[in-house]
Backbone bond lengths (Angstrom), bond angles and torsions (degrees), N, CA, C in turn:
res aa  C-N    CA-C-N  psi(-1)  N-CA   C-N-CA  omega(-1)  CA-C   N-CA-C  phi
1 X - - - 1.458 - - 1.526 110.01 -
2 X 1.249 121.57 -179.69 1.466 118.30 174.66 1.586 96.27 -129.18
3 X 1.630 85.18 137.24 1.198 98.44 -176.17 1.912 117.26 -120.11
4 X 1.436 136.61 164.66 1.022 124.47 179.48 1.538 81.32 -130.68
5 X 1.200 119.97 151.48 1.777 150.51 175.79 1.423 106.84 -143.25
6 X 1.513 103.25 100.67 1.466 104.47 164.36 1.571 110.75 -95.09
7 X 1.182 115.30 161.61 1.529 124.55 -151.56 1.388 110.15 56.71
8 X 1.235 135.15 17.70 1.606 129.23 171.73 1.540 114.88 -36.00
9 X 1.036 115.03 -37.32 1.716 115.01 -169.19 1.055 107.19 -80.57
10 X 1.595 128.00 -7.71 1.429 124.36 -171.07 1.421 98.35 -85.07
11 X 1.491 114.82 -162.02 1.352 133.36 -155.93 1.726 107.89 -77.19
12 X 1.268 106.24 -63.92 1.321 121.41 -177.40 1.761 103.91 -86.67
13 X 1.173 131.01 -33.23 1.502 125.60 173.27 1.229 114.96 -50.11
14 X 2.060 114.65 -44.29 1.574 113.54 -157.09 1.865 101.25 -93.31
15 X 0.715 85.31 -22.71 1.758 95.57 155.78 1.670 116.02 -53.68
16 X 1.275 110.76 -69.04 1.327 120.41 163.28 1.802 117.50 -35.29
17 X 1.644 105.16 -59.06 1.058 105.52 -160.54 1.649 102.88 -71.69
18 X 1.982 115.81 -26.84 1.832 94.18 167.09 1.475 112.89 -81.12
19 X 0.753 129.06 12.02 1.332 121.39 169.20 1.510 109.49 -70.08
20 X 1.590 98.23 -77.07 1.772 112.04 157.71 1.676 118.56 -6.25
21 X 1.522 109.45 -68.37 0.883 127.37 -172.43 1.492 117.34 -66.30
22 X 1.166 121.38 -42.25 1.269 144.93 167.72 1.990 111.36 -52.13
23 X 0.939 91.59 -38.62 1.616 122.20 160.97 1.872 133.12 -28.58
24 X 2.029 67.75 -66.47 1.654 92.94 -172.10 1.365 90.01 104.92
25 X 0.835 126.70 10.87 2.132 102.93 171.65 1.490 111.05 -92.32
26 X 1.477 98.54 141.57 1.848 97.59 156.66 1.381 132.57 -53.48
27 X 1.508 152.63 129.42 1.180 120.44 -156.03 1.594 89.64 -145.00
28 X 1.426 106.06 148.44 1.669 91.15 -162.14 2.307 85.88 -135.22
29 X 1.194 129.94 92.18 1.356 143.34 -171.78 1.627 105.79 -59.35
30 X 0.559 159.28 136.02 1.645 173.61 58.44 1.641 126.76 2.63
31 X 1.353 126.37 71.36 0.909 109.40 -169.67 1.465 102.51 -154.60
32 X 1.745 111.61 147.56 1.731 114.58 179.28 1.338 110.69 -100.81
33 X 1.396 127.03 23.72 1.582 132.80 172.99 1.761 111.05 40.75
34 X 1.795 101.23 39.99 1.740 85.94 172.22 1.072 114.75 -76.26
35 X 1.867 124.78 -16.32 1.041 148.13 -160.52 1.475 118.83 -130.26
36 X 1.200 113.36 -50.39 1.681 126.90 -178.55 1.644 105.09 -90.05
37 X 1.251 108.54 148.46 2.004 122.38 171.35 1.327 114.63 -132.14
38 X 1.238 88.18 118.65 1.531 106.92 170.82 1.699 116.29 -35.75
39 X 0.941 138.54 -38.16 1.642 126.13 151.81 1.508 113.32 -43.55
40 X 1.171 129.60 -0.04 1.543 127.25 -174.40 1.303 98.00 -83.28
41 X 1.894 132.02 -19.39 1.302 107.59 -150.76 2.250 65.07 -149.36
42 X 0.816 121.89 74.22 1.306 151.21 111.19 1.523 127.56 -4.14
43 X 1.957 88.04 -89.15 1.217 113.04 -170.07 1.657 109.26 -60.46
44 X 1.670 122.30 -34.59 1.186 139.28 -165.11 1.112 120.13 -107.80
45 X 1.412 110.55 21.57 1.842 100.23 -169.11 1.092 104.39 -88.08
46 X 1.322 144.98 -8.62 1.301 134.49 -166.88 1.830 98.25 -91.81
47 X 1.304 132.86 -18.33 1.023 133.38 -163.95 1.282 115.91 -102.07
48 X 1.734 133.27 -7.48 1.271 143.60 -138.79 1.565 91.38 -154.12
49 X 2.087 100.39 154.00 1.556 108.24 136.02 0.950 119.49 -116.17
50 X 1.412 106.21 161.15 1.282 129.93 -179.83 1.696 131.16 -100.85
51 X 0.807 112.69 120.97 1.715 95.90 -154.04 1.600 94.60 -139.34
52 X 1.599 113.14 105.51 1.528 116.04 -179.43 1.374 91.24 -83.51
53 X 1.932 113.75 117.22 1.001 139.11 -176.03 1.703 123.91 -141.69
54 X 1.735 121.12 101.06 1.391 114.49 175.38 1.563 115.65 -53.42
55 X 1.383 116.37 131.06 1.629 102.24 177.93 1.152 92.48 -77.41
56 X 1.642 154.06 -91.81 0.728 167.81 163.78 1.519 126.44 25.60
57 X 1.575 91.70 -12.33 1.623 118.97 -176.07 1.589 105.89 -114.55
58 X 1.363 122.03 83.07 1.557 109.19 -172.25 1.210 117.38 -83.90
59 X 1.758 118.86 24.45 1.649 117.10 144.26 0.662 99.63 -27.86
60 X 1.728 137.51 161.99 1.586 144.92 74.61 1.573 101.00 113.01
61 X 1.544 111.73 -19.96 1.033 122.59 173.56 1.789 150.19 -45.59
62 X 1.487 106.57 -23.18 1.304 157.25 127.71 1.614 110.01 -15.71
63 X 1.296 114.62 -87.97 1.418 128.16 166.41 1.663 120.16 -28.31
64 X 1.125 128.78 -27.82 1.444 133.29 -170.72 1.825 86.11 -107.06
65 X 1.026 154.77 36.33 1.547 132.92 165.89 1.143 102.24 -154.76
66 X 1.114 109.46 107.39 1.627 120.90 175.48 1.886 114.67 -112.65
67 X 1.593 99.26 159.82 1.344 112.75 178.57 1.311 111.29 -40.10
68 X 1.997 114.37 129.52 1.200 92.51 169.43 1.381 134.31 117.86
69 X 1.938 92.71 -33.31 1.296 109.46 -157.55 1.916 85.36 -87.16
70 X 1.527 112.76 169.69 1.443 130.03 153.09 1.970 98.91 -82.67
71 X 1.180 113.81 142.74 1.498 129.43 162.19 1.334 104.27 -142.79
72 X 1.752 93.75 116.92 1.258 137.03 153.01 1.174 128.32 -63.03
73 X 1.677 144.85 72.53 1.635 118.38 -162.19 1.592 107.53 -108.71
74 X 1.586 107.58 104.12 1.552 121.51 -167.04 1.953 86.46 -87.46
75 X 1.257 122.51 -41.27 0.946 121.78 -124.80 1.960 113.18 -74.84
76 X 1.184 148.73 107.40 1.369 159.12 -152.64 1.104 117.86 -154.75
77 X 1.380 123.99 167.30 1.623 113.51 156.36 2.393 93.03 -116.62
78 X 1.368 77.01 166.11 1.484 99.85 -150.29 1.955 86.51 -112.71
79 X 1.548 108.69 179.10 1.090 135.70 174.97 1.219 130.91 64.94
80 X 1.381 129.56 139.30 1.716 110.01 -146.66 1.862 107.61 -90.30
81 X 1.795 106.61 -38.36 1.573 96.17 179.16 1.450 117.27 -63.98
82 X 0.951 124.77 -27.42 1.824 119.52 176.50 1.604 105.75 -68.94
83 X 1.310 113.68 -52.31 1.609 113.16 172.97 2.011 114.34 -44.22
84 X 1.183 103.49 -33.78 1.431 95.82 174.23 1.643 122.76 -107.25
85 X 1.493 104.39 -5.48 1.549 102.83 147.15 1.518 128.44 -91.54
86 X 1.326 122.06 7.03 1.149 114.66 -179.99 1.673 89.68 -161.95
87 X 1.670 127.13 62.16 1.704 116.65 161.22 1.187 124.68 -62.56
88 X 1.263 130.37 12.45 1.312 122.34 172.63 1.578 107.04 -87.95
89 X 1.603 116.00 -52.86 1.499 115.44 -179.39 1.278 116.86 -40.05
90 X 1.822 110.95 -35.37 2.109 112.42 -170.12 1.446 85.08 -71.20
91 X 1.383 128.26 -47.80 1.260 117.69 -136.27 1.685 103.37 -75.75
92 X 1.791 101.78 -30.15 1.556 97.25 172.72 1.835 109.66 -76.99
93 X 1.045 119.45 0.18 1.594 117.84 -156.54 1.582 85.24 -98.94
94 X 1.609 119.67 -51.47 1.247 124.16 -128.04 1.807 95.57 -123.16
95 X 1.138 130.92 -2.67 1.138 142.55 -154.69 1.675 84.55 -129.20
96 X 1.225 92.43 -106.56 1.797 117.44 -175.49 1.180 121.39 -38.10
97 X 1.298 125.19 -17.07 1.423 125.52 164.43 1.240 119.91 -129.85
98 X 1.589 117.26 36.90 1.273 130.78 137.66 1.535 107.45 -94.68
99 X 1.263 105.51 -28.36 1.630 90.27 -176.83 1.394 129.39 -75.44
100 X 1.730 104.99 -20.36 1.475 137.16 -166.26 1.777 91.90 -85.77
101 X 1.093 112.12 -40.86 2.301 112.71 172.48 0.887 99.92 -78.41
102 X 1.149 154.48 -69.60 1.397 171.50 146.47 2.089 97.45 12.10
103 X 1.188 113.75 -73.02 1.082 143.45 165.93 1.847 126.19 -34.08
104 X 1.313 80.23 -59.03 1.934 109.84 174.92 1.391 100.83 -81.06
105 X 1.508 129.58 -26.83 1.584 109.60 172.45 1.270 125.09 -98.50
106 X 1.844 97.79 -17.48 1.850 71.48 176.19 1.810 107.21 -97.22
107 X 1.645 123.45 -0.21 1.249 128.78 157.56 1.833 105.83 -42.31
108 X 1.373 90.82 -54.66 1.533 84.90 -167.52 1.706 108.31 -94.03
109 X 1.135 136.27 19.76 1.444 155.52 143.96 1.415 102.47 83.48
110 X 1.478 141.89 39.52 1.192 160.07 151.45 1.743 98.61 -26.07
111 X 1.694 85.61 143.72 1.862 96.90 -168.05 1.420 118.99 -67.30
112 X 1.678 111.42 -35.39 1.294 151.26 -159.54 1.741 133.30 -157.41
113 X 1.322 105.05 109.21 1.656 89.11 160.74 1.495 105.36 -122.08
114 X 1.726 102.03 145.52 1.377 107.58 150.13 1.474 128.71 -110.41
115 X 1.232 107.42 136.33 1.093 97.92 169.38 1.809 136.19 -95.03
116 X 1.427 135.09 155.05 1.102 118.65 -175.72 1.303 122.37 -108.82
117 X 1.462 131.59 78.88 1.449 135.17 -163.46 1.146 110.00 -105.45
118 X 1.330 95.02 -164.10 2.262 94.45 -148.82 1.923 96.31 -133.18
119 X 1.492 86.09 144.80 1.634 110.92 170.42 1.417 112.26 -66.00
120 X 1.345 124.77 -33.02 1.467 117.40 165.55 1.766 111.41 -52.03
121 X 1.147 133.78 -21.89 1.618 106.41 153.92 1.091 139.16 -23.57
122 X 1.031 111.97 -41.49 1.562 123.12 -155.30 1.748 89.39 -93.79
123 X 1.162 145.10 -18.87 1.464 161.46 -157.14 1.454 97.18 40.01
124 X 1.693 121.07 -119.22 1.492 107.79 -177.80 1.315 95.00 -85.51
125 X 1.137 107.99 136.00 2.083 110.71 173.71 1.590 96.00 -95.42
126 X 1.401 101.78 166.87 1.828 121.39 175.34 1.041 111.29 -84.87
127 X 1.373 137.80 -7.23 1.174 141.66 170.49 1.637 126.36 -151.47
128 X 1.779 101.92 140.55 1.717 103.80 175.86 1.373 93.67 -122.13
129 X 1.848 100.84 153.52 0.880 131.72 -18.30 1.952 112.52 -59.45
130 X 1.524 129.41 141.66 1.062 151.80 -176.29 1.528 104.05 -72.34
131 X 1.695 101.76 122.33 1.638 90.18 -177.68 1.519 90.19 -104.51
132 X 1.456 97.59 -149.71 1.570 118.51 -162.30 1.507 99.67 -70.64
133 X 1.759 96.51 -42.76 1.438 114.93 -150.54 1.541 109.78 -82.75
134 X 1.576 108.29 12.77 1.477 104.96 -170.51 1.999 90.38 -79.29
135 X 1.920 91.32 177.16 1.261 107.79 -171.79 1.624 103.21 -75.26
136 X 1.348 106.90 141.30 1.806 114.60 162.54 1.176 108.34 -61.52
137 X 1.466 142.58 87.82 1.949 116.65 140.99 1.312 114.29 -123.94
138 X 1.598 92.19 92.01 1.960 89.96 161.51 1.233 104.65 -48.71
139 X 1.951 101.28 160.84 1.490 108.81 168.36 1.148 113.39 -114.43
140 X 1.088 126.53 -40.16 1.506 145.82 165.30 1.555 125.62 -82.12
141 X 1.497 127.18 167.51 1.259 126.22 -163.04 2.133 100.30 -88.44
142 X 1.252 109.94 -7.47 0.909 101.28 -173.15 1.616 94.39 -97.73
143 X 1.339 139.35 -51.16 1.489 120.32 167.37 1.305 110.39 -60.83
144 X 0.764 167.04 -7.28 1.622 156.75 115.02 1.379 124.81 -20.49
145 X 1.138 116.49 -49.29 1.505 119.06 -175.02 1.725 107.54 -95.17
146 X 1.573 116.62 -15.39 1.529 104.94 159.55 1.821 100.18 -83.43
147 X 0.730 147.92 -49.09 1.290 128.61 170.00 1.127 125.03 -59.77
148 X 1.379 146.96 -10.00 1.362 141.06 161.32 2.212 106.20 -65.65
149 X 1.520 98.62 -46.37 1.303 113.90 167.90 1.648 103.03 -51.65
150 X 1.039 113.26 -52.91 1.833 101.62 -176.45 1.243 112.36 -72.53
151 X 1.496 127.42 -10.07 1.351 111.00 -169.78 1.811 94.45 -90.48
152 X 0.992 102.66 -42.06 1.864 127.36 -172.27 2.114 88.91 -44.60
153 X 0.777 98.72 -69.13 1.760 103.17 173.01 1.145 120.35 -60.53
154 X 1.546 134.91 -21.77 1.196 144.02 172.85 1.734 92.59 -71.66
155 X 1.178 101.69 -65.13 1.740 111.53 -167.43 1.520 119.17 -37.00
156 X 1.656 97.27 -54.00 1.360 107.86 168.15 1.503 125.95 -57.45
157 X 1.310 111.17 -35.98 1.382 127.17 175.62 1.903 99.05 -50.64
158 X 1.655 119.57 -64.52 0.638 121.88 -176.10 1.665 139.46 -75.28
159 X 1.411 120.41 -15.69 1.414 148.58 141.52 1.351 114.60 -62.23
160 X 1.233 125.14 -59.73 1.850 119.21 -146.18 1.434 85.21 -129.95
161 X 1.094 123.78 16.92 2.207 116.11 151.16 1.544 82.59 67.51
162 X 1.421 135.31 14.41 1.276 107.15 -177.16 2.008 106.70 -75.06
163 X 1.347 131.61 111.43 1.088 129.29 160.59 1.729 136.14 -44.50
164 X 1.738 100.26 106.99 1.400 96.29 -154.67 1.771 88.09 -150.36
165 X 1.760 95.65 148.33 1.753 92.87 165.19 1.783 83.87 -141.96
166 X 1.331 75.15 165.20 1.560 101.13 176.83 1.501 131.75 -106.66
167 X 0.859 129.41 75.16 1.522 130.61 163.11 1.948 144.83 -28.15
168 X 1.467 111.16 76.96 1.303 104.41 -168.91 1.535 120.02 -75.90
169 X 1.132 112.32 110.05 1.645 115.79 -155.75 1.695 101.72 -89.05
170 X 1.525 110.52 117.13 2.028 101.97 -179.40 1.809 91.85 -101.55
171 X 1.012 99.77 131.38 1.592 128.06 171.27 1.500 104.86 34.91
172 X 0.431 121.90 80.62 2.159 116.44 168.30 1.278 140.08 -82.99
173 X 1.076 131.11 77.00 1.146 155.63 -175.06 2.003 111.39 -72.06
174 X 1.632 102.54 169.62 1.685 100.10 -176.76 1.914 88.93 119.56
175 X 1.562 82.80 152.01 2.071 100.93 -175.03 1.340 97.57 -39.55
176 X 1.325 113.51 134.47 1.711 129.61 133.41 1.914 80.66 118.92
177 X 1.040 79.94 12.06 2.019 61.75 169.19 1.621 112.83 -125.95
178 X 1.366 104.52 150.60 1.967 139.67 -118.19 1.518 85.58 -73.04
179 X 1.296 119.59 122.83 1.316 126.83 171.46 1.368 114.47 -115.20
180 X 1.468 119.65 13.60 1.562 125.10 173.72 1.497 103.12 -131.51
181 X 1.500 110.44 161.39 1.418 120.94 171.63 1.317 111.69 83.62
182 X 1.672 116.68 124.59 1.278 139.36 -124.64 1.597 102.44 -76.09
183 X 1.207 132.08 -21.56 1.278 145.14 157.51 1.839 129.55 -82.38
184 X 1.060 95.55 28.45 1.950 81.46 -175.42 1.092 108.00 -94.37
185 X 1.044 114.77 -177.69 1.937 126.92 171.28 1.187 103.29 -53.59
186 X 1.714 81.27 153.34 1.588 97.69 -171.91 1.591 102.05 -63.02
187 X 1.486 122.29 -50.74 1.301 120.75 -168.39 1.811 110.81 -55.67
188 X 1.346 116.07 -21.76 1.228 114.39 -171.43 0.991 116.59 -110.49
189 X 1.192 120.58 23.20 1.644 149.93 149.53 1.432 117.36 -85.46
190 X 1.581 106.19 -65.48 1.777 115.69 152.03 1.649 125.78 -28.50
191 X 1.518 111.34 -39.03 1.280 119.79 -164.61 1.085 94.00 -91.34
192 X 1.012 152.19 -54.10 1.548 170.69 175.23 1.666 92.10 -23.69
193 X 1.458 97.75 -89.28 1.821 121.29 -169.22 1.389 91.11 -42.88
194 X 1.681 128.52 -57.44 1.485 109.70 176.13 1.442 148.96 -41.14
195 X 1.548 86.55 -48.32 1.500 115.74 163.12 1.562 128.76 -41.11
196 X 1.427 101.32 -44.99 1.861 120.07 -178.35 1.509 98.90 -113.55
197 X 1.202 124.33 21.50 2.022 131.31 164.56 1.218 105.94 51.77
198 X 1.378 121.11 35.72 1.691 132.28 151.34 1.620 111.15 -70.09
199 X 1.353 111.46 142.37 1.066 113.44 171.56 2.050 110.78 -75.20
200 X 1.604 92.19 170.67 1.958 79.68 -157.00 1.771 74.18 -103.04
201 X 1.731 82.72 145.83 2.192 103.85 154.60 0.842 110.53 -102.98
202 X 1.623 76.87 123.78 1.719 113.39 173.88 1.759 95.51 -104.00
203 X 1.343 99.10 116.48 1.539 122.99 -174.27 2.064 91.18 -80.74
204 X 1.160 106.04 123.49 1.919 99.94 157.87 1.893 103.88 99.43
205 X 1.101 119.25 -143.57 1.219 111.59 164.00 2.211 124.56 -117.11
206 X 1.178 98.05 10.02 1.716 111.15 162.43 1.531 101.09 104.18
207 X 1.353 124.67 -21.98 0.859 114.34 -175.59 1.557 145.57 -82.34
208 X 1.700 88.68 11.55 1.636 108.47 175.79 1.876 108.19 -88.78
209 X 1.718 86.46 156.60 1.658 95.49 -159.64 1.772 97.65 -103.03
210 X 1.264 93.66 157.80 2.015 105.69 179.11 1.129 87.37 -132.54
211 X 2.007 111.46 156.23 1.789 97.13 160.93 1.810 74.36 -119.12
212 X 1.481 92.21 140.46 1.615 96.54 -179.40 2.047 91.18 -113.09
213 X 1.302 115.04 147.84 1.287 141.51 -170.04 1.479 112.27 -88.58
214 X 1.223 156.75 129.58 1.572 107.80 134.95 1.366 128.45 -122.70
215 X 1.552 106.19 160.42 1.409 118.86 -155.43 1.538 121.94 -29.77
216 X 1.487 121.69 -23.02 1.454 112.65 -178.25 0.959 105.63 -80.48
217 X 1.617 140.22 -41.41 1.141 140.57 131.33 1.294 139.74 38.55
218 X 1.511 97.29 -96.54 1.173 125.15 172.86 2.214 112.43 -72.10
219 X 1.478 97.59 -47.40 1.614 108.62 165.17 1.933 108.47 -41.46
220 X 1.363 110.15 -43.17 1.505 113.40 174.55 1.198 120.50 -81.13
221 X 1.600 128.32 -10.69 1.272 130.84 175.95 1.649 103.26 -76.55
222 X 1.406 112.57 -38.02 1.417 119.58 -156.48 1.990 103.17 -89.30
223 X 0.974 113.31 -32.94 1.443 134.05 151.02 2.171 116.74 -31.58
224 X 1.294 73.55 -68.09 1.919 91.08 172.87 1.213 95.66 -77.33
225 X 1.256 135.31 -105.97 1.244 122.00 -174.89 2.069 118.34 2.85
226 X 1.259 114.07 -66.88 1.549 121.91 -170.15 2.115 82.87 -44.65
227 X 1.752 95.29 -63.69 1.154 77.74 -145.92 2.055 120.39 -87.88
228 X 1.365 104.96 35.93 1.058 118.54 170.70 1.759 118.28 -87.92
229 X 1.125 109.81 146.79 1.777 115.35 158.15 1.134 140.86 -48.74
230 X 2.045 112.10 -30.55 1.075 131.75 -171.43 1.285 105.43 -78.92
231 X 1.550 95.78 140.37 1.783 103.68 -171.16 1.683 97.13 -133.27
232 X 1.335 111.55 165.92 1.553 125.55 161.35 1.359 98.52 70.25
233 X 1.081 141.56 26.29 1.532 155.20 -179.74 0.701 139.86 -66.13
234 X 2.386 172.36 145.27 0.932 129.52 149.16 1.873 97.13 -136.77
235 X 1.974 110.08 110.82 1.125 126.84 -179.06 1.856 129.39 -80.50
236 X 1.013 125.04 111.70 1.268 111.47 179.36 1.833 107.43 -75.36
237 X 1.676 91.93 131.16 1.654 104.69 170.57 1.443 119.76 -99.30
238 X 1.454 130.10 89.79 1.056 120.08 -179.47 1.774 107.37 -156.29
239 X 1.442 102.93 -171.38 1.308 104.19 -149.62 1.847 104.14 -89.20
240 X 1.936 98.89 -27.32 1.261 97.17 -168.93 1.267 130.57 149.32
């Protein structure tokens, strides 16, 4: 099939996209590298394009999504203290250019989108393991603005027949993910301190729980998903 993956160059997208590739699909990446690098997809360049593209900019945008295609939309910015020093950037990253793909695929009558949204919705939930059915409260501007993005794709799903599920991704970890810069995952903070034989911080007293993912994982959730029936959906991806 042909597929489009925006954020492909990022961590969990270019993963996606060798899989894809690995596949046999055409795969066409979408991405403005504020976050993702083109060395991420290496392994796949001979099989893919690459197209440095702002979503957020619904110029020209149109032109890259054709009938037919699978859409993948990885593409966001992530992490919660930057989201609340600067909510306007998620909200244009994570808002506005879900609505602008969102828009461009079912214009151009695309088979499938998934989307890739986050377990921080739910903020602290009342219960683990966390089902579907727990309560929504982001706390921050960055779980807020991936759930405004899931509803925006839900909506469409449910208005304009555009066929779409949603994916709630809990922590995802696995190679190529960000082990520098003062905000990353906890695990890629862990990996880090390991890496240079620091002992790891444990923030609190240890006894709080994460469900950490990993990337093939989650790459196989998004896989099934494309090629399932179920539409208007919203799935938790996690370990447990």
């Amino acid at each position: 099939m042909n597929c489009i993956v925006t954020g492909g160059a990022g961590f969990i997208g270019s993963h996606l996209v060798d899989e894809l590739c690995k596949l046999g699909h055409d795969v066409t990446v979408l991405d403005n590298f504020s976050t993702g690098q083109e060395k991420n997809l290496h392994q796949s360049e001979k099989h893919i394009s690459l197209i440095d593209c702002d979503l957020s900019n619904p110029v020209n945008l149109n032109e890259h999504f054709h009938k037919g295609a699978v859409v993948f939309h990885l593409a966001a910015l992530a992490d919660i203290v930057p989201s609340i020093q600067d909510p306007e950037a998620y909200f244009k990253s994570n808002v506005t250019a879900t609505f602008n793909v969102v828009h461009a695929a079912q214009q151009a009558g695309v088979k499938k989108l998934i989307y890739a949204a986050s377990s921080s919705c739910y903020g602290i939930p009342d219960s683990y393991p966390t089902p579907e059915s727990a309560k929504v409260a982001p706390q921050y501007p960055y779980a807020l603005t991936k759930y405004l993005g899931e509803q925006i794709v839900l909506h469409w799903a449910q208005v304009f027949s555009l066929p779409s599920l949603s994916l709630r991704l809990f922590n995802v970890y696995g190679p190529r993910c960000r082990t520098t810069g003062t905000y990353g995952s906890v695990f890629g903070v862990f990996l880090a301190q390991k890496i240079n034989g620091h002992p790891l911080t444990v923030v609190g007293d240890g006894t709080q729980l994460r469900d950490f993912t990993y990337v093939s994982d989650v790459v196989n959730a998004f896989i099934l998903a494309a090629d399932s029936d179920i539409t208007e959906r919203s799935y938790n991806v996690g370990s447990g």
